[in-house]
N, CA and C of each residue as an Amber inpcrd file, in Angstrom:
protein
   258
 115.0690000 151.3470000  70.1110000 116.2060000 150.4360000  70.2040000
 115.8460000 149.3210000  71.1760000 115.7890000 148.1780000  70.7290000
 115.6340000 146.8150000  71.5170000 117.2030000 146.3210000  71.8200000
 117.5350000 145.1660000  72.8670000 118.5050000 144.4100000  73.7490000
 119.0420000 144.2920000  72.4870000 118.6870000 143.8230000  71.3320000
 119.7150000 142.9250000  70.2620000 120.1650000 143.7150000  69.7850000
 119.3270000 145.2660000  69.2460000 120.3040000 145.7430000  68.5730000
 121.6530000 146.9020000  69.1610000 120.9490000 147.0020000  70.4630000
 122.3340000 147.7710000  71.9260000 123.2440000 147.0900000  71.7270000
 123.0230000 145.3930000  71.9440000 124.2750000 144.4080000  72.3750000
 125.0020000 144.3040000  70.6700000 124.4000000 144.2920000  69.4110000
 125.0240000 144.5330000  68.5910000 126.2270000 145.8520000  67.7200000
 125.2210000 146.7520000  68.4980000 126.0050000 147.8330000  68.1700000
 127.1370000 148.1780000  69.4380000 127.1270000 147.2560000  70.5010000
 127.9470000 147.6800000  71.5820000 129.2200000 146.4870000  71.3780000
 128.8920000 145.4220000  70.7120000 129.7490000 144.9670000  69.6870000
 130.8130000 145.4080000  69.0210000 130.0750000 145.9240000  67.7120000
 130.4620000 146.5300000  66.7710000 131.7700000 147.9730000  67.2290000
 131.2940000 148.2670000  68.5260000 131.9870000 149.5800000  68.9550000
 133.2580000 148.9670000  69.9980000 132.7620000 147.9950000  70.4900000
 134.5340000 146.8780000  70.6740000 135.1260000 146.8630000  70.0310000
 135.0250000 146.4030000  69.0960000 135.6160000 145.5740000  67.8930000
 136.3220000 146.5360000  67.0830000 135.2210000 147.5710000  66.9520000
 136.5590000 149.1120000  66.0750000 137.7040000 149.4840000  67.1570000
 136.8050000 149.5680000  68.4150000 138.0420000 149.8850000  69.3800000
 139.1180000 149.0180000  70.1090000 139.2750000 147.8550000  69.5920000
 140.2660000 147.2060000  69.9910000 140.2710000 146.0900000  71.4890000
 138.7710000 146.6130000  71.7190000 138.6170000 145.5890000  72.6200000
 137.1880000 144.7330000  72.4980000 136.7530000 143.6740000  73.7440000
 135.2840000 143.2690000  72.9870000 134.3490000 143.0120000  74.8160000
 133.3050000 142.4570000  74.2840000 132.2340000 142.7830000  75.3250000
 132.6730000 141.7180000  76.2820000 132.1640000 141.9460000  77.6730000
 131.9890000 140.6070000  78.7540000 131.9230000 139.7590000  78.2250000
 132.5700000 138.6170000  78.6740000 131.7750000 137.2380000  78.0260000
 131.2470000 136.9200000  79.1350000 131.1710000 137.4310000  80.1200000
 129.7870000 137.0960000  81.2220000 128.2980000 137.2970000  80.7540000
 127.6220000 136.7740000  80.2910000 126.0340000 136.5820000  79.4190000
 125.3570000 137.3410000  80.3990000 125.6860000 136.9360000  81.3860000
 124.4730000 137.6160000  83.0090000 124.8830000 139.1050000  83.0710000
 126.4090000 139.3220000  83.0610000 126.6340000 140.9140000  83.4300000
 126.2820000 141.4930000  82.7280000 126.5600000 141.3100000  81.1210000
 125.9970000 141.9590000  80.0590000 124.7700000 142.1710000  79.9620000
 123.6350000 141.2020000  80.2490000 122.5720000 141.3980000  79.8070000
 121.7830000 142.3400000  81.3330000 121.9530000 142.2210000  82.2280000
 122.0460000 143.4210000  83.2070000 122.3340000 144.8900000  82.5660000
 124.1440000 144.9650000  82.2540000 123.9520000 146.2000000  81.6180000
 123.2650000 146.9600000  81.1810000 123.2400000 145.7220000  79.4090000
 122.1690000 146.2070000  78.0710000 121.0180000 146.8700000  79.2030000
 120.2900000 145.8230000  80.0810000 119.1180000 146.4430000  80.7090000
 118.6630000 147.6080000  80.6780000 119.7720000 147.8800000  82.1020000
 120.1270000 149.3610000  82.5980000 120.0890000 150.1550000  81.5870000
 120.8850000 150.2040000  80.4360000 121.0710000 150.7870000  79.4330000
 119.9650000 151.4390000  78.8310000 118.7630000 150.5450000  78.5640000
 117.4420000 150.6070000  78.1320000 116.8830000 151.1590000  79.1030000
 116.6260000 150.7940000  80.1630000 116.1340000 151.3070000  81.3000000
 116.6470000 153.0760000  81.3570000 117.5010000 153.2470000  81.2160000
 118.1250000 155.1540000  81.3100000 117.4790000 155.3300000  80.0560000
 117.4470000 155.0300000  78.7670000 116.7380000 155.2040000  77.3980000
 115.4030000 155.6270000  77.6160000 114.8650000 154.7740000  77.9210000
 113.3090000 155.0270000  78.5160000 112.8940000 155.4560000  79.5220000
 113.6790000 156.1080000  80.5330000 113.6640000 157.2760000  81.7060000
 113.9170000 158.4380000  81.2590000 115.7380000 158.3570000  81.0420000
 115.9850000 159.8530000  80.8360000 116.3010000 160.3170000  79.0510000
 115.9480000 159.4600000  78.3930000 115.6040000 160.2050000  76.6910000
 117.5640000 159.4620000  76.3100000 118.4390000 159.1770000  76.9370000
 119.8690000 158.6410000  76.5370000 120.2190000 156.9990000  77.0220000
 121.1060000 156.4790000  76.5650000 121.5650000 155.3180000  77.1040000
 122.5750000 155.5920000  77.6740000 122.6780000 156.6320000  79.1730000
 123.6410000 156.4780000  80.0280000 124.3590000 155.3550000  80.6940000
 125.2720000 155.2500000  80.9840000 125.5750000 154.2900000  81.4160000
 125.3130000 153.9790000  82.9750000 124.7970000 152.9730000  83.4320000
 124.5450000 152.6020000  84.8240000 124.8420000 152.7900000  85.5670000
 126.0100000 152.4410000  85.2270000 127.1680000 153.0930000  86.3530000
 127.8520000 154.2250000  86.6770000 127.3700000 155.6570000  86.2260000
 127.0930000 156.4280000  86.1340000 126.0700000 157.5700000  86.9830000
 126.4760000 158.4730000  87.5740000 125.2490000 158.9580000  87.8390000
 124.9450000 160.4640000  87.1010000 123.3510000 160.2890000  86.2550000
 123.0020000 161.1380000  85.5840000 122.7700000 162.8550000  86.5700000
 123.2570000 163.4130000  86.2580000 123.0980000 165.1490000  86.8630000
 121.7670000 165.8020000  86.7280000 121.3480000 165.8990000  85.3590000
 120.6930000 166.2640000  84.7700000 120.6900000 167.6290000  83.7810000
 122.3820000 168.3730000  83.9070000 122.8740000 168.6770000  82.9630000
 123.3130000 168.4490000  81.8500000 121.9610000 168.6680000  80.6670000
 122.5970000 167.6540000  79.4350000 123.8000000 167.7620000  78.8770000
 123.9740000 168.8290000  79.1140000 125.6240000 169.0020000  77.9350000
 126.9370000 168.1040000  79.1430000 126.8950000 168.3380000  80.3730000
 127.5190000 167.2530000  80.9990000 127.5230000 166.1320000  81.0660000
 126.0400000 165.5980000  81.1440000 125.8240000 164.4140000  80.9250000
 125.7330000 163.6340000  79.6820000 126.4880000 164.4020000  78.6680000
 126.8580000 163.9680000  77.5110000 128.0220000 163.0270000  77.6900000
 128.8980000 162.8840000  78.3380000 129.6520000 162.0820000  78.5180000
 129.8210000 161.1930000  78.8740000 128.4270000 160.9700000  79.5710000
 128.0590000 159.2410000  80.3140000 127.2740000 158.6410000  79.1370000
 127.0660000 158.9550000  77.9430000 126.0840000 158.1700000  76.9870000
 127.1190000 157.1150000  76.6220000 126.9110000 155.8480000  76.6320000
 127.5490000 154.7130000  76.3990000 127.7610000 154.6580000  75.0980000
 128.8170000 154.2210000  74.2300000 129.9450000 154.3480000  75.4920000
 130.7670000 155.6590000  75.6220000 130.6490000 155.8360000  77.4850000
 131.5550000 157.1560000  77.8510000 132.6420000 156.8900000  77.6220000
 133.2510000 158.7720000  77.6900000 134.1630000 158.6130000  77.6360000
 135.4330000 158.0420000  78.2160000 135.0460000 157.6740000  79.8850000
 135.7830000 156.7050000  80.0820000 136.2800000 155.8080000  80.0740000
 135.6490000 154.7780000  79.1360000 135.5410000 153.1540000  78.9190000
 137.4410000 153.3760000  78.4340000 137.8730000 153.8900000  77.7190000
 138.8510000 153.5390000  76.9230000 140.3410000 153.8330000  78.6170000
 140.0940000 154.7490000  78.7480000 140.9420000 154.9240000  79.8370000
 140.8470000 153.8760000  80.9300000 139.7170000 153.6110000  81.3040000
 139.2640000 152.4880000  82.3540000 139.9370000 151.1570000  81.6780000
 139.6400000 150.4580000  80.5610000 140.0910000 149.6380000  80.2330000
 141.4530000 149.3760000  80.2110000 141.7620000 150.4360000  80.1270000
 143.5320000 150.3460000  79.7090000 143.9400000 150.2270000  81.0340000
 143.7740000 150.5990000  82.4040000 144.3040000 150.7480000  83.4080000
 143.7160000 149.4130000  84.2900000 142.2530000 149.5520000  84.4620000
 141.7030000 148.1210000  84.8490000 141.6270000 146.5880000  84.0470000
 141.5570000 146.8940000  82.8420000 140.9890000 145.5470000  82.0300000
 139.7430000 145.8320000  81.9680000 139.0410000 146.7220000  82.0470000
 137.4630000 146.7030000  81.7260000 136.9880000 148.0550000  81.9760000
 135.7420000 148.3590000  81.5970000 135.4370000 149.6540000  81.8580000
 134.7040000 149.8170000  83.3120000 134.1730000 150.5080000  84.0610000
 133.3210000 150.8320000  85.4630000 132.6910000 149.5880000  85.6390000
 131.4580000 149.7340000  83.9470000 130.1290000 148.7600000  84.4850000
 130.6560000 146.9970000  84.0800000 131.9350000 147.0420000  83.5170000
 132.1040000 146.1840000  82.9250000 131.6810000 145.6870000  81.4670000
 130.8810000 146.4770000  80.9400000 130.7870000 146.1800000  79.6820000
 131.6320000 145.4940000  78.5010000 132.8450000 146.5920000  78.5130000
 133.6160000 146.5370000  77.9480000 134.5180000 145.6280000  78.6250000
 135.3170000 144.8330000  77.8710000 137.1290000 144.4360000  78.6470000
 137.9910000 144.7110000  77.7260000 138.9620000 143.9310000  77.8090000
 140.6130000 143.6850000  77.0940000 140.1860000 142.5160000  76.4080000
């Protein structure tokens, strides 16, 4: 998985869910980074903001997007890393 197709499919997963990505170009593309960066460390695209345990079945829940994004958004306007907004 390369930057274009993360930021596309992290798109695509706004857009079903009712909300859509940063329009900050810089925060996002940080994210995506990170994103890649946990991909090619720890075998998932955890999220950054996040800290991995190393219990996989726990750390199933930080694979982007966690399960928090939707709760975070609704209460903040955005998720932790910001990925996501309103």
């Amino acid at each position: 998985m390369d930057e274009n197709e993360l930021r596309r499919k992290s798109e695509k997963y706004a857009e079903s869910s009712g909300f859509k990505i940063n329009p900050d170009k810089k925060v996002v593309d940080g994210i995506l980074k990170g994103l890649l960066i946990n991909k090619e460390n720890k075998g998932e695209i955890y999220c950054p903001c996040r800290r991995v345990t190393g219990n996989k079945e726990e750390d199933k829940k930080i694979i982007c997007p966690c399960i928090f994004n939707k709760q975070e958004i609704k209460e903040k306007g955005r998720c932790h890393c910001g990925l996501f907004v309103k």
